[in-house]
VOGU-151635 format. One line per field, with one value per residue (C-alpha): residue number from 1; residue in one letter; chain; x, y, z. Coordinates in Angstrom, 1 decimal. Example, Ala and Ser with C-alpha at 12.3 -4.5 7.8 and 13.67 -1.06 7.14 Angstrom:
BEGIN
k (1, 2);
r (a, s);
c (A, A);
c1 (12.3, 13.7);
c2 (-4.5, -1.1);
c3 (7.8, 7.1);
END
This chain:
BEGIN
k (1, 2, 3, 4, 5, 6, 7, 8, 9, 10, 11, 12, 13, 14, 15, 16, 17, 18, 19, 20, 21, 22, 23, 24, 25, 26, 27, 28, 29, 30, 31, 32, 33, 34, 35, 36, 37, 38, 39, 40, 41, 42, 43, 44, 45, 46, 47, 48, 49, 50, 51, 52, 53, 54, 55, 56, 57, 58, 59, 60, 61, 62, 63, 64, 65, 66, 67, 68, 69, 70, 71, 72, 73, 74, 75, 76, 77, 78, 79, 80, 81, 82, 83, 84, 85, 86, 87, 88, 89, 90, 91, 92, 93, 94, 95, 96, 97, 98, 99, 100, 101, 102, 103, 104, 105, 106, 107, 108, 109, 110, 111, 112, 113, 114, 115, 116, 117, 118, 119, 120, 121, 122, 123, 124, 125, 126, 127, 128, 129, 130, 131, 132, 133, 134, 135, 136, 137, 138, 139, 140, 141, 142, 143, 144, 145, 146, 147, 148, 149, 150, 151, 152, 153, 154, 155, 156, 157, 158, 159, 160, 161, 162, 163, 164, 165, 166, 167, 168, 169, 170, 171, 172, 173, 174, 175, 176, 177, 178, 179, 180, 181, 182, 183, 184, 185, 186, 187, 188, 189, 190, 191, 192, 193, 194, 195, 196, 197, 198, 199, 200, 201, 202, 203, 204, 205, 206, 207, 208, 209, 210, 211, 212, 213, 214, 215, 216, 217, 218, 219, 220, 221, 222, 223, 224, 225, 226, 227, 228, 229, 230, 231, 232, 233, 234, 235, 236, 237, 238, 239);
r (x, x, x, x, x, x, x, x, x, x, x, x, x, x, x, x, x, x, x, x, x, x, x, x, x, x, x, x, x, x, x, x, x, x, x, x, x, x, x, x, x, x, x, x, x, x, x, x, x, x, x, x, x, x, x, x, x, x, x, x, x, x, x, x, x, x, x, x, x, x, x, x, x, x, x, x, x, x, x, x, x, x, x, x, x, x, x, x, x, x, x, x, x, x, x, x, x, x, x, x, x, x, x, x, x, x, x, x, x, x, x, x, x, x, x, x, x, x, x, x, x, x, x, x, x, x, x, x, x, x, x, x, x, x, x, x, x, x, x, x, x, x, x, x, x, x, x, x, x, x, x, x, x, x, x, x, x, x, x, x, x, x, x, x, x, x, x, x, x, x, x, x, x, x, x, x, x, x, x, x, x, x, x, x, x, x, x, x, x, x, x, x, x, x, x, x, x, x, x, x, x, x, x, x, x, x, x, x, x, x, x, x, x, x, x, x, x, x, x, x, x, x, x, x, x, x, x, x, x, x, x, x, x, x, x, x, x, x, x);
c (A, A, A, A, A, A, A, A, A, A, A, A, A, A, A, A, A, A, A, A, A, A, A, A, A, A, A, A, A, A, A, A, A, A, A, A, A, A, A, A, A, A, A, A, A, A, A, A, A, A, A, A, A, A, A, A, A, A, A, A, A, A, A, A, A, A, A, A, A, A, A, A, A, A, A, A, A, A, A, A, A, A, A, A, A, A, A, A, A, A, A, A, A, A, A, A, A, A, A, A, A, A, A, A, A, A, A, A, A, A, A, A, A, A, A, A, A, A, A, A, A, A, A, A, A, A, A, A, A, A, A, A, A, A, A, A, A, A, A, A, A, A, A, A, A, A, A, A, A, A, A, A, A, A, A, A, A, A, A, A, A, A, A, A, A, A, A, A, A, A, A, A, A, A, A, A, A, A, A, A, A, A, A, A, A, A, A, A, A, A, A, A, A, A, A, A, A, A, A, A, A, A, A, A, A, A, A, A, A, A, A, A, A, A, A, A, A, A, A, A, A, A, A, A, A, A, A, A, A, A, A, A, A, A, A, A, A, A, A);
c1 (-11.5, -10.5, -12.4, -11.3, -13.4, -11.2, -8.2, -8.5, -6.9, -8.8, -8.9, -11.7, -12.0, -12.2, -9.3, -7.6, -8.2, -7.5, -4.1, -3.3, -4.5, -2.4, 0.7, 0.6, 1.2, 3.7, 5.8, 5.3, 6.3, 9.3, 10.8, 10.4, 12.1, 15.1, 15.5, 15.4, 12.3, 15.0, 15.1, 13.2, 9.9, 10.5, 13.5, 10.7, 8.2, 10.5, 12.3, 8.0, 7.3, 10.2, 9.3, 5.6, 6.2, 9.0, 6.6, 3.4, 6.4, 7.2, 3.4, 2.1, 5.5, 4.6, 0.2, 1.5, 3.8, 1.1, -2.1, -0.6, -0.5, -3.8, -3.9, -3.3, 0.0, 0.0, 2.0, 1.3, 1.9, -2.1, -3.0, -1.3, -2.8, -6.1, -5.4, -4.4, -7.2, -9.9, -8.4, -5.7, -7.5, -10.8, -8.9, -7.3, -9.8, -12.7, -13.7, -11.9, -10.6, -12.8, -10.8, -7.8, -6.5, -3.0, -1.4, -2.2, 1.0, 2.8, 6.4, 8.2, 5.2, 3.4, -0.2, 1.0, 0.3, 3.2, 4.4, 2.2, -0.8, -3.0, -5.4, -8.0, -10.3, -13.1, -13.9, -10.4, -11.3, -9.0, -10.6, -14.0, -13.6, -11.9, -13.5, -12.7, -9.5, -8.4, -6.8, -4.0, -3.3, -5.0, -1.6, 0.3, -2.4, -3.5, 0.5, 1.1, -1.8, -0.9, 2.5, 1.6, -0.9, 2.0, 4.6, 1.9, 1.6, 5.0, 5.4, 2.8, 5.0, 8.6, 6.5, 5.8, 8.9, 8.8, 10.2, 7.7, 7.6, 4.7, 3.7, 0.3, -1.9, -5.3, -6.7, -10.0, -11.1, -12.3, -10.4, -7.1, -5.3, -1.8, 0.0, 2.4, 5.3, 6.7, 10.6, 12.4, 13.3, 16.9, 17.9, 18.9, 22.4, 23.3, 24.3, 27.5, 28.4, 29.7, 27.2, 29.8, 28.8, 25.4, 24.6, 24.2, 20.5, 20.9, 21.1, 17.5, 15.6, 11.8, 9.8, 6.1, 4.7, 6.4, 9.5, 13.0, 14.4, 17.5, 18.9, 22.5, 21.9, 18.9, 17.3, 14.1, 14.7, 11.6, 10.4, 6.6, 3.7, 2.6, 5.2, 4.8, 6.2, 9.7, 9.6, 13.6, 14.8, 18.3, 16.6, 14.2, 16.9, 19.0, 19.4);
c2 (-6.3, -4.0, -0.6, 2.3, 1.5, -1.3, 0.9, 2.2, 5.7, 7.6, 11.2, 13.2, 13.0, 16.3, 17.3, 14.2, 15.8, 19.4, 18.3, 16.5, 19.6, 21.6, 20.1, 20.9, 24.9, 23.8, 22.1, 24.6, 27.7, 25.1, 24.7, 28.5, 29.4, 27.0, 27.4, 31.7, 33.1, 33.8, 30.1, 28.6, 28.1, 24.5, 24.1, 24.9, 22.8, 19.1, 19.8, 20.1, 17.2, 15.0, 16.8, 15.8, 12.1, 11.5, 11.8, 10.0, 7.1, 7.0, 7.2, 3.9, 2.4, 2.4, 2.3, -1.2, -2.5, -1.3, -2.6, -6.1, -6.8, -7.8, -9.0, -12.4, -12.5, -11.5, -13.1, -11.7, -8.1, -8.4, -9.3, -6.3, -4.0, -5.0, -4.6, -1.1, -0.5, -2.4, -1.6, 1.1, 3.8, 3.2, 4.0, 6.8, 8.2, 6.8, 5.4, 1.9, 2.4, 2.6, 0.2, -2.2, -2.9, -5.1, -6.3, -10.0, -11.0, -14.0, -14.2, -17.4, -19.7, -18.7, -17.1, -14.4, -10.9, -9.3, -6.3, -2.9, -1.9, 1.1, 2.3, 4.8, 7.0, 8.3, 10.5, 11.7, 13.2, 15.9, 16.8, 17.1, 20.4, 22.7, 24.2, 23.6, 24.4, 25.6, 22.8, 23.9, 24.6, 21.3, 19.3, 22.0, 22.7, 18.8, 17.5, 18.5, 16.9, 13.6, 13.5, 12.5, 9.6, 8.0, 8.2, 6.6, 3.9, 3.3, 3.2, 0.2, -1.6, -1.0, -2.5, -5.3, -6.0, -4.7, -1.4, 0.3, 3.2, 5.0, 7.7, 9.8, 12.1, 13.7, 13.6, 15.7, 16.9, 14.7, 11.5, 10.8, 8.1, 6.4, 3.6, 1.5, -0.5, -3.3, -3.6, -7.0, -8.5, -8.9, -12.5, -13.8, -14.9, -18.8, -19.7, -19.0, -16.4, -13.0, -10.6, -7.8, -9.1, -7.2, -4.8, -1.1, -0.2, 3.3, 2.8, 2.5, 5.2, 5.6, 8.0, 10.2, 12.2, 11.6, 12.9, 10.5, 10.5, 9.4, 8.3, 9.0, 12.9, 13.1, 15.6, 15.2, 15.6, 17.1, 15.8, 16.4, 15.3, 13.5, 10.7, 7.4, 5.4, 4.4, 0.4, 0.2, 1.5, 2.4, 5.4, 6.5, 7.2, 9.4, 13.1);
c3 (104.7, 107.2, 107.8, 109.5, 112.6, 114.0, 114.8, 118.2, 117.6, 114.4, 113.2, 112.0, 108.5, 107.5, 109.8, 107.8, 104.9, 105.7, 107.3, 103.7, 101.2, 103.7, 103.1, 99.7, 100.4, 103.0, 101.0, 98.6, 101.2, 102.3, 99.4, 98.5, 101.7, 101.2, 97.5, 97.5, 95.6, 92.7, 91.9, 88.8, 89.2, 87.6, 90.2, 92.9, 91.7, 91.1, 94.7, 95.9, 94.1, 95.6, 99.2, 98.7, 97.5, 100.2, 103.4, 100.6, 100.8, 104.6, 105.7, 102.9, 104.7, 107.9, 107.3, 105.9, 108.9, 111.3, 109.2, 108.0, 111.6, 111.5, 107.4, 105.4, 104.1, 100.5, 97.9, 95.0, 93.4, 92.1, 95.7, 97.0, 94.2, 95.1, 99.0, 98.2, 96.1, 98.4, 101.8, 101.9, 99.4, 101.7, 104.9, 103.4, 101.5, 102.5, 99.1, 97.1, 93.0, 90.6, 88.4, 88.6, 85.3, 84.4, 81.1, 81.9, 79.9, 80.9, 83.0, 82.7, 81.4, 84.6, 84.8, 87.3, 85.4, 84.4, 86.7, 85.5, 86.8, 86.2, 89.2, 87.9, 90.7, 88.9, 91.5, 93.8, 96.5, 96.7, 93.3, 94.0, 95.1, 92.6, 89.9, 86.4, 85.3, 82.0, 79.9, 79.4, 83.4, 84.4, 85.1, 86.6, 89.1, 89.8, 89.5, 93.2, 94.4, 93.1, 94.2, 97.8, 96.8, 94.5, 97.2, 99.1, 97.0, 96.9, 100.1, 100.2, 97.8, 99.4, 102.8, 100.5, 99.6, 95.9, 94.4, 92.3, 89.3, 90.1, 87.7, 88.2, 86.1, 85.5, 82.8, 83.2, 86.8, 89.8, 87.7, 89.2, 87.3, 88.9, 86.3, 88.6, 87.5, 89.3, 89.0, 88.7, 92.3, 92.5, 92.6, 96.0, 96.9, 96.5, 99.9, 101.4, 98.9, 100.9, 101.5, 99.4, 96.2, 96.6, 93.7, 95.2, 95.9, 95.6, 92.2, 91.9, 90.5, 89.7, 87.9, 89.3, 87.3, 84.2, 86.1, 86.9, 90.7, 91.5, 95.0, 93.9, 93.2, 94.9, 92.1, 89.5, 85.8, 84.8, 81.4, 79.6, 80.9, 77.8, 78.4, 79.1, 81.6, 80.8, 80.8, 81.3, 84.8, 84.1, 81.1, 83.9, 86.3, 83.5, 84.3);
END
């Protein structure tokens, strides 16, 4: 398991975590300054959320293709969930998951567990600090501070090789809980064929937060926070 110490260049930790809390109030003034104050607060809030998890999915990208320099190769989605859980959530926020749990259903007569996956920090460290919120306000105020850990993980995943759902919520204050969804691999190429014949990627969409992003129109559909993760792709992606 690797630990912070064994990178030669480190940042304080509370200048880490100041840096991170920060950029929730600048994407916030951002957007806000982009948008026009006489846009929708709802506008403001999905185009924040998709600012948020964009630079959570190009940091995990890269922490990955720096850190796996010195890893095992992984193979499997559950060895990769528990490298982000072990080793990536330690360095990040210097504590592991609380709890790793998966469907354990079977895909093609093997044992592999089947691709969703539901991480669960008891105590989120960006949590710890705020006072108790009123029920009713508790996912509008915690929603923002979620988005950049699930672009995060994402990121992780895309480094991987796999594309990923990722949708986050809290359900009562420090507990942070991110359900993950692994998306079918698209088959490779018999040999020779031409290279054209490859479906379009930017067809993929994935959902955070119980919202749906897609690359095409590059927009969130907002939708209630109650939902559960869509299990088919192409309903996730609708607008």
């Amino acid at each position: 398991m690797l630990v912070p110490q064994q990178f030669p260049l480190s940042v304080n930790a509370s200048s880490q975590d100041y840096l991170l809390t920060e950029l929730i109030y600048l994407a916030k003034d951002f957007v806000e300054e982009k948008l026009g104050p006489d846009t929708p607060e709802e506008q403001r809030d999905m185009h924040t959320f998709n600012f948020l998890e964009a630079i959570g999915f190009e940091t995990g990208k890269r922490f990955t293709e720096r850190i796996m320099i010195q890893h095992v190769r992984l193979t499997t989605t559950l060895d990769m969930m528990r490298f982000i859980c072990r080793e990536a959530w330690a360095i990040v926020f210097k504590k592991t998951i609380d709890n790793l749990k998966t469907n354990r259903k079977v895909i093609n007569d093997s044992q592999k567990p089947k691709g969703m996956f539901i991480l669960t920090d008891n105590s989120f460290c960006w949590f710890m600090r705020m006072a108790q919120i009123p029920e009713t306000e508790l996912t509008k105020t915690t929603a923002p501070f979620l988005c950049w850990p699930a672009g995060f993980v994402r990121g992780v995943m895309q480094a991987f090789g796999y594309e990923v759902q990722v949708a986050a919520h809290c359900p009562s204050l420090p507990v942070a809980i991110f359900q993950i969804k692994v998306l079918p691999r698209e088959p490779r190429l018999p040999q020779g064929m031409a290279s054209l014949s490859i479906s379009d990627k930017s067809s993929r969409s994935y959902s955070i937060f119980s919202n749906s992003y897609d690359y095409r129109t590059r927009s969130i559909a907002s939708t209630t926070s109650s939902e559960k993760l869509d299990t088919n792709a192409s309903q996730a992606g609708t607008l």
